[in-house]
C-alpha positions in Angstrom: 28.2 -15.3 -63.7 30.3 -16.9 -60.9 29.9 -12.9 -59.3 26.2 -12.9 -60.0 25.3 -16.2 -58.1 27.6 -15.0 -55.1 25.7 -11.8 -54.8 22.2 -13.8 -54.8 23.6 -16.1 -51.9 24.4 -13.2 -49.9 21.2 -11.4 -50.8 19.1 -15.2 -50.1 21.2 -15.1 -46.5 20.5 -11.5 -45.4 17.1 -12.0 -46.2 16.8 -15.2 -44.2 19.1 -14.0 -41.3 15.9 -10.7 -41.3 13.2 -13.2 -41.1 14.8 -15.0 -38.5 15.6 -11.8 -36.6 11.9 -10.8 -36.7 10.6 -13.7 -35.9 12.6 -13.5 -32.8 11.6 -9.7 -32.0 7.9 -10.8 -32.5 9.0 -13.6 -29.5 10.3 -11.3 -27.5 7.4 -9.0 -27.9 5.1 -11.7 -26.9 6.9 -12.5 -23.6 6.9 -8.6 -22.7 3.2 -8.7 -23.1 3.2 -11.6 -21.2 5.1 -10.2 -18.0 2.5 -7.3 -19.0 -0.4 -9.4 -18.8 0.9 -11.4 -15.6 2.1 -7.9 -13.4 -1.1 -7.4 -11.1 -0.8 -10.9 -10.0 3.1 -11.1 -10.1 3.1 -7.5 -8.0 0.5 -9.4 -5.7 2.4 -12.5 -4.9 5.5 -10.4 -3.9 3.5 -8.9 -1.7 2.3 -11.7 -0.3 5.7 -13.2 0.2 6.7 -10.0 1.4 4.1 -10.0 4.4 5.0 -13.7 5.4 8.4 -12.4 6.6 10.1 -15.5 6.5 14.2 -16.6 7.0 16.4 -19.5 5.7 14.4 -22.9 5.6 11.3 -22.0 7.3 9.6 -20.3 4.0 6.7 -22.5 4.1 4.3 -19.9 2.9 6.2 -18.4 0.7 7.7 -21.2 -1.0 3.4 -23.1 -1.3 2.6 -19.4 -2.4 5.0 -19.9 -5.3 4.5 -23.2 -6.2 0.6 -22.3 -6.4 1.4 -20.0 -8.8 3.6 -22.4 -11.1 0.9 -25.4 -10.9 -2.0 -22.9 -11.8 0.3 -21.8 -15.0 0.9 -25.3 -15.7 4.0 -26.4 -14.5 5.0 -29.5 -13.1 5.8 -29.1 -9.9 8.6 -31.1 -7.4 8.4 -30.3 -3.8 10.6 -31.2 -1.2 13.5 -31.5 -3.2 17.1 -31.6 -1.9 15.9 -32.5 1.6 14.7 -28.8 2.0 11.0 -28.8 2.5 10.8 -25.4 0.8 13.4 -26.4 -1.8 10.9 -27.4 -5.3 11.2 -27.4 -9.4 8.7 -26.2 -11.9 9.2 -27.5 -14.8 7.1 -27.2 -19.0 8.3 -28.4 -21.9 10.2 -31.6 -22.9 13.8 -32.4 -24.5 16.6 -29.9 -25.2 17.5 -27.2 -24.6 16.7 -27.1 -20.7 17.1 -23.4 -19.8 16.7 -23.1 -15.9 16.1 -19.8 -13.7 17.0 -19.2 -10.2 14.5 -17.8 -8.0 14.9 -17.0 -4.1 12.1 -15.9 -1.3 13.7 -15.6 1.9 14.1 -12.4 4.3 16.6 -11.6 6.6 16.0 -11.3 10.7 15.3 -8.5 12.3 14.6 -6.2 9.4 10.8 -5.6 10.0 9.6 -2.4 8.0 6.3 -1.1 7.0 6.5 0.8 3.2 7.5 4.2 4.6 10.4 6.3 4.0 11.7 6.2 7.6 12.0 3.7 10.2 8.8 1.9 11.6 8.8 -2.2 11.9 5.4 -3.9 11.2 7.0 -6.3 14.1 9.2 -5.2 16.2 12.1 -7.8 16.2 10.2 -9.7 12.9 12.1 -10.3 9.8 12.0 -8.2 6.5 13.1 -8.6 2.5 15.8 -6.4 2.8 17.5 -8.1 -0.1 14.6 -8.0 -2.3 13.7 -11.9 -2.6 10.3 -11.3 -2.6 10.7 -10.0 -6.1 13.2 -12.3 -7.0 11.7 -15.5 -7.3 8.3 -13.9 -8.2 10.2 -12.4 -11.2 12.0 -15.1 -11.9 8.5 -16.9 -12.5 6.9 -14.5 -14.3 9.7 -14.9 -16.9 9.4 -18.9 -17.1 5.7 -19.0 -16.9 6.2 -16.1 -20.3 8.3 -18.8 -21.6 6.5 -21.7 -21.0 3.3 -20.0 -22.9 5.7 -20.0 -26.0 6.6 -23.6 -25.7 2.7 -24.4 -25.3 2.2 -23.0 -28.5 4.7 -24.6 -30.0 7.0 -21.3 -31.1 9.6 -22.2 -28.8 11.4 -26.3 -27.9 12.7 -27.3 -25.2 12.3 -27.3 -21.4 11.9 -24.3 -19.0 12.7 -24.9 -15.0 12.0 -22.5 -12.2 14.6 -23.2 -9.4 12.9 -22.5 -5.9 16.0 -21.9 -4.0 15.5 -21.0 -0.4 17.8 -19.8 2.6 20.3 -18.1 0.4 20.4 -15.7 3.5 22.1 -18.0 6.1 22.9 -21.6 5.1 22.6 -21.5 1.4 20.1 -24.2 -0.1 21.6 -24.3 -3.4 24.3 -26.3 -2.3 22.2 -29.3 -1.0 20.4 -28.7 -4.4 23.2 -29.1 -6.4 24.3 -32.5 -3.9 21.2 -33.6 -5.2 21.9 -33.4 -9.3 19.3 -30.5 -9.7 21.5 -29.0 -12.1 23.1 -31.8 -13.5 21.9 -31.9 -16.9 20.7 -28.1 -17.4 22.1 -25.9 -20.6 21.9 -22.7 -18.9 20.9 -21.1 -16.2 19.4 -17.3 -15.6 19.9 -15.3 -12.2 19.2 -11.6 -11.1 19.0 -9.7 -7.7 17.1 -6.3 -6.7 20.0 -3.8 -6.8 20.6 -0.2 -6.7 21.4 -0.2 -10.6 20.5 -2.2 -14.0 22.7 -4.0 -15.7 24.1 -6.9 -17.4 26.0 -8.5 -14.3 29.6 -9.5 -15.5 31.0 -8.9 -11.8 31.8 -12.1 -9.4 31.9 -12.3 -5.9 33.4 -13.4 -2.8 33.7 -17.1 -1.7 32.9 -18.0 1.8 32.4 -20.4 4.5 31.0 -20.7 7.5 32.3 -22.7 10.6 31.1 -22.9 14.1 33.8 -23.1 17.0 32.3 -24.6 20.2 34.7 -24.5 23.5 34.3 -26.7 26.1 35.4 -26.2 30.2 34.8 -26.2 33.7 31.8 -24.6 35.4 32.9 -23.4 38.8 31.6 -20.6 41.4 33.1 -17.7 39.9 33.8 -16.0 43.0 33.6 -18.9 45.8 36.1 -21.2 44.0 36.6 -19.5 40.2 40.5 -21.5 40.8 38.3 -24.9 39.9 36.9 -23.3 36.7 38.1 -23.8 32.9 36.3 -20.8 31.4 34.7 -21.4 27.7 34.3 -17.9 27.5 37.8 -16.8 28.2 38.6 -19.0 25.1 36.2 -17.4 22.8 37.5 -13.4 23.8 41.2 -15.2 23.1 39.8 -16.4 19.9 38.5 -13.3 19.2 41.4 -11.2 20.2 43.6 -13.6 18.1 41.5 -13.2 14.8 41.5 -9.0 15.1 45.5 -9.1 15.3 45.0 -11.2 12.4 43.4 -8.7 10.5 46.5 -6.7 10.0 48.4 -9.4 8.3 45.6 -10.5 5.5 45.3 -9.4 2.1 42.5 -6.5 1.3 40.2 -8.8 -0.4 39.5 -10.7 2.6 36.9 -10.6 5.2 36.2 -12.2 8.2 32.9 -12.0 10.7 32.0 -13.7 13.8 28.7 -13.6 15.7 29.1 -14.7 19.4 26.0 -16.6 20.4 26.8 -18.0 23.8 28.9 -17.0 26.0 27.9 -17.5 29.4 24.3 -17.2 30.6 25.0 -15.7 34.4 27.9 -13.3 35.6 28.3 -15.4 38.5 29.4 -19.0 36.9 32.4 -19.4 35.2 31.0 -20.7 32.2 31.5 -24.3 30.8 30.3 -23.7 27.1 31.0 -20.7 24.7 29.9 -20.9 21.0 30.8 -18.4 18.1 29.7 -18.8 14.5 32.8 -17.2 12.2 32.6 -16.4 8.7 35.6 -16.0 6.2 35.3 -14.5 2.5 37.8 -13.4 -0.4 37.7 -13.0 -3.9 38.8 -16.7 -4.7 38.6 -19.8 -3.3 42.3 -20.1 -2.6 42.4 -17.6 -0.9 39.5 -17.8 1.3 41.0 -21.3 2.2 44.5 -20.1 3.3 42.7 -17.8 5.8 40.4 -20.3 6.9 42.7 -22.8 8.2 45.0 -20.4 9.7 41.7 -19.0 11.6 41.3 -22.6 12.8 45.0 -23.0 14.4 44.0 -19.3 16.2 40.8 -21.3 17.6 43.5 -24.3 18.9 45.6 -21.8 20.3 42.7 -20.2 22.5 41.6 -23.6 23.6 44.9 -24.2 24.2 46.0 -20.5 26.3 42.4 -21.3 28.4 42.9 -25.0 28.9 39.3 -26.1 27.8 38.6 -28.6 24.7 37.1 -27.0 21.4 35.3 -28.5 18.0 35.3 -26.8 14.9 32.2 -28.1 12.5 31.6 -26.9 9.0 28.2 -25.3 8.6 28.6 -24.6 5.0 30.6 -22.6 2.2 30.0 -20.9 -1.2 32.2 -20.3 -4.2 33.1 -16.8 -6.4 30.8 -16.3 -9.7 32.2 -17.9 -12.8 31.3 -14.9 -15.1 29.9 -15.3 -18.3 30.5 -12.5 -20.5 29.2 -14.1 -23.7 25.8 -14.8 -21.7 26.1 -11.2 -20.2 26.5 -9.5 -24.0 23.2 -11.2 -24.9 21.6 -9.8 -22.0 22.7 -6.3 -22.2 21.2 -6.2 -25.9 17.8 -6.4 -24.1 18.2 -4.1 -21.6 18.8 -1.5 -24.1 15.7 -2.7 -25.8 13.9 -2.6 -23.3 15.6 0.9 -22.0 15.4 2.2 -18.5 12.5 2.3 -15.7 10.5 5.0 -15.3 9.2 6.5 -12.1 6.5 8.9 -11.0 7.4 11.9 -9.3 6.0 10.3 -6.1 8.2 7.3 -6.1 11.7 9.9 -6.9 10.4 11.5 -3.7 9.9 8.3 -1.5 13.1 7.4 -3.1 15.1 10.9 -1.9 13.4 10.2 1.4 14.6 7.4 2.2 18.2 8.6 1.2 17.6 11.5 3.4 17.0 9.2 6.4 20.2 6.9 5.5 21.7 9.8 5.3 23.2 9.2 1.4 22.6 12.3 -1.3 19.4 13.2 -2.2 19.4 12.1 -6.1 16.5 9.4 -6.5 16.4 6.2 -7.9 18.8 5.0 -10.8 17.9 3.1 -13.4 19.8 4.0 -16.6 21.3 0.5 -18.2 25.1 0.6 -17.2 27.0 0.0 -20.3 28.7 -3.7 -20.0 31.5 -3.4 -17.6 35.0 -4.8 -17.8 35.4 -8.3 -15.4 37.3 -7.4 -12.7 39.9 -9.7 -11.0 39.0 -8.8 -7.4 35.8 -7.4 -7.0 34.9 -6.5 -3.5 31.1 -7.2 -2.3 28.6 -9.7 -1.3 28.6 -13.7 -1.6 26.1 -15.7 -2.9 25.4 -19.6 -3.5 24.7 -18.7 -7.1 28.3 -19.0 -7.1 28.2 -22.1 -6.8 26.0 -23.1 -9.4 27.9 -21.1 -11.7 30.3 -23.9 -11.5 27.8 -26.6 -12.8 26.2 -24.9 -15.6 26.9 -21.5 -17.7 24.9 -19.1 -15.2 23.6 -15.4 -16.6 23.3 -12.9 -13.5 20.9 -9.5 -14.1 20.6 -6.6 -11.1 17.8 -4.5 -11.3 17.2 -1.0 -9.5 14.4 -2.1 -6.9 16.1 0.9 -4.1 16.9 4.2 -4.4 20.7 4.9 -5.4 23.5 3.9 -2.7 20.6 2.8 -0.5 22.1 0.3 2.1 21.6 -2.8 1.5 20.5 -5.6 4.1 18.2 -2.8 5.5 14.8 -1.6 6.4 15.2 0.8 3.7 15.4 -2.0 1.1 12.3 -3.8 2.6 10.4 -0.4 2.4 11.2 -0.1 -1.8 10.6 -3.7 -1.9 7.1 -3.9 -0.8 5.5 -0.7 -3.2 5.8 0.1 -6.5 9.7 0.9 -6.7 9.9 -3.0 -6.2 7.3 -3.9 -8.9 8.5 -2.0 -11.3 12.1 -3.4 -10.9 10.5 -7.1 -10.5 8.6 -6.7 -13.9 11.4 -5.2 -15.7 13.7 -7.8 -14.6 11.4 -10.8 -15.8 10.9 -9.0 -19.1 14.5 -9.0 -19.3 15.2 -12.9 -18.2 12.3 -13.8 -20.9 13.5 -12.0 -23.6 17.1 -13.5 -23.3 15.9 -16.9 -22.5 14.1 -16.5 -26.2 17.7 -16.3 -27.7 19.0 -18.7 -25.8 16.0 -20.8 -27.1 16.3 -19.9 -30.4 20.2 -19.7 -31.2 21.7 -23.0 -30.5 25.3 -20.8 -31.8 25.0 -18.2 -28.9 24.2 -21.4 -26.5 27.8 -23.3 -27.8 29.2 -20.2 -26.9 28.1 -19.5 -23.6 28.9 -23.2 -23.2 32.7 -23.1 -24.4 33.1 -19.7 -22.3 32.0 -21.5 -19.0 34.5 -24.6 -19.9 37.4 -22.4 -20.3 37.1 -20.5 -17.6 36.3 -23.4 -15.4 39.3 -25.2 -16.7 40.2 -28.6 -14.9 38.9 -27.6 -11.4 36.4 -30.6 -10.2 33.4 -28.8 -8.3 33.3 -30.2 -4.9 31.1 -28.8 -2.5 30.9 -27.6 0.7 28.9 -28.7 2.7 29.3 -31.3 5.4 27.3 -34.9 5.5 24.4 -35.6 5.7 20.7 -33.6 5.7 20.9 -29.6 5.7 20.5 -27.9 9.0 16.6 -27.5 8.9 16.2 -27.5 12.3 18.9 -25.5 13.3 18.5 -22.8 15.6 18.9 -19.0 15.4 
């Protein structure tokens, strides 16, 4: 008897466990039709944000396009917030869970590029989406506003933000928004950037800050009396000299760029003020710090050998990912549900094209799902203030193919894909993806308590700190 009960239990389960699995597939089915539904007018507002061409904290079209979008879907909508003007929230939905999703609009300088498969700027000197944020936070909406149709009708509870995050780029807006408690009481959040490939992104990245050194002399005749002259600029080339001997004494994971931006104005003054912004990155925090200070003592030294003052001033700095692999596993489930991209024959060619004129091999665009890969302890790359909100809330990355394979990146190649249909396609099958896993993250308060205890252990005791230096973020600051 005892046997025959047991096997009805496990018979009453299974049954429940495949209603509650279909009930969830229907969900999911509902948010692809959504994105389906919404991809004229998603494909349309990246274009848009495309066109405006705008860089770190001066996305004022871009960021009113997006928040037009949200209020006419029925968000509430928070400009302004962070002390960013372009910074907002959209937010449907009340209590818990809050599930939040990042979304970023702005383009890099100098990367102007009309959707051709060889190099021709709209303007010459403008700015272009070479990274692809003028799918990202379009995407990124799509999949809330997919979500937030569930939770107005009452199949889904809880709360769905969009995250406008601007300047990612240059001073990295998500760090004045997390200053402000933006994140403070979120569950979980979903990210994903245009990439090269699809997958589940279980990779972290480099941390990195940013500090301007500013040295101060003498201006003198530099050929009548160059003896009554303190040079700035012979300060900065020691600086710089001093930094490349460096190189050969730092560990491979780390990387260090500088960008001179004045040094002199005439060849016939000794000049009185040199300025150079300097970047450091590594795989971890610690690291990056080590280098850091010791790239600080170089600038003493120079100010120092050239007898002139100096000031070093924090402009801002970005941590590693915290990986979530529980978070990642849900996601790759729905990529292989979903399956990969497909492209015409005219977007393989404009793809093969534009490798032809980077010079890469001639093999298209990729977009098979890449199987979940192992977390590696130093993985080289990019930096990016997500990073930093990985270390407030669980945080679930995505990359989607939006450019042809081993396209470069941060290049008018990227802004051509990203403007035509290789970039839709990418941006719609990216918010199908962020919908689909929001819906389990939704429904399966287990998969959530995982994600949750994942994030706390690999977080351990470190207290988040920050950093950026007081007071407002550099709005006004100049190119």
């Amino acid at each position: 008897m005892k046997k025959l009960l047991l096997f009805i239990f496990i018979c009453l389960v299974s049954f429940v466990r495949a209603q509650d699995d279909l009930a969830e597939l229907e969900l999911k089915q509902e948010v692809i039709q959504s994105i389906e539904d919404q991809y004229s007018d998603l494909s349309a507002l990246s274009d848009k944000i495309w066109s405006f061409e705008e860089v770190a904290f001066q996305e004022t079209k871009s960021a009113d396009a997006l928040c037009a979008y949200a209020e006419s879907q029925g968000f509430t909508v928070k400009r302004g917030v962070g002390e960013i003007p372009t910074a907002f929230t959209a937010e449907y939905g009340s209590g818990e869970p809050i599930i939040g999703i990042l979304g970023e609009f702005d383009a890099l300088p100098g990367l102007s590029q009309k959707t051709v498969p060889y190099k021709d700027p709209v303007h010459e000197g403008g700015a272009g989406h070479g990274c692809g944020h003028n799918l990202f936070g379009v995407a990124s909406l799509g999949a809330a506003t997919a979500i937030k149709e569930l939770i107005e009708d009452g199949k889904l509870q809880g709360t769905v933000r969009f995250y406008g995050t601007p300047a990612e780029e240059k001073y990295f807006g998500k760090l004045w928004m997390i200053r402000a408690g933006l994140f403070d009481d979120v569950d979980v959040v979903m990210d994903w950037h245009p990439s090269a490939e699809t997958k589940a992104n279980v990779q972290s990245s480099l941390a990195l800050v940013d500090f301007m050194v500013e040295f101060t002399g003498q201006a003198a005749h530099a050929s009548a009396d160059p003896w009554n002259g303190r040079s700035a600029s012979d300060a900065l080339e020691l600086y710089t000299s001093g930094i490349n001997f460096y190189r050969e004494h730092i560990k491979p994971t780390v990387r260090i760029h500088y960008h001179i931006q004045d040094a002199g104005k005439v060849v016939n003054v000794v000049p009185d003020y040199a300025r150079i912004w300097t970047r450091v990155r590594d795989t971890k925090r610690e690291g990056m710090e080590e280098v850091w200070k010791q790239v600080e003592r170089i600038a003493e030294g120079a100010a120092m050998m050239a007898n002139v003052d100096f000031e070093i001033s924090l402009i801002s700095g970005i941590h590693e990912v915290l990986v979530n692999r529980t978070g990642g596993a849900a996601l790759q489930a729905n990529l292989e549900y979903l399956g990969p991209i497909e492209y015409s024959d005219a977007e393989q060619l404009f793809a093969r094209e534009i490798q032809e004129a980077t010079s890469k091999p001639q093999v298209g665009l990729d977009s098979d799902i890449t199987p979940l890969e192992e977390t590696q302890e130093h993985p080289m790359g990019g930096s990016t203030d997500v990073g930093d909100v990985s270390f407030v809330a669980p945080t679930i990355r995505l990359g989607v193919t939006t450019a042809p394979k081993d396209t470069p990146w941060h290049s008018w190649a990227v802004v051509a894909c990203s403007g035509m249909s290789i970039g839709h396609k990418g941006m719609g099958y990216a918010a199908k993806a962020l919908s689909m896993t929001m819906v389990d993250l939704y429904q399966d308060s287990e998969l959530r308590t995982k994600i949750k205890e994942e994030f706390k252990e690999r977080k351990g005791d470190y207290e988040y700190k920050g950093m950026v230096p007081d007071g407002p973020p550099p709005i006004d600051a100049s190119e």
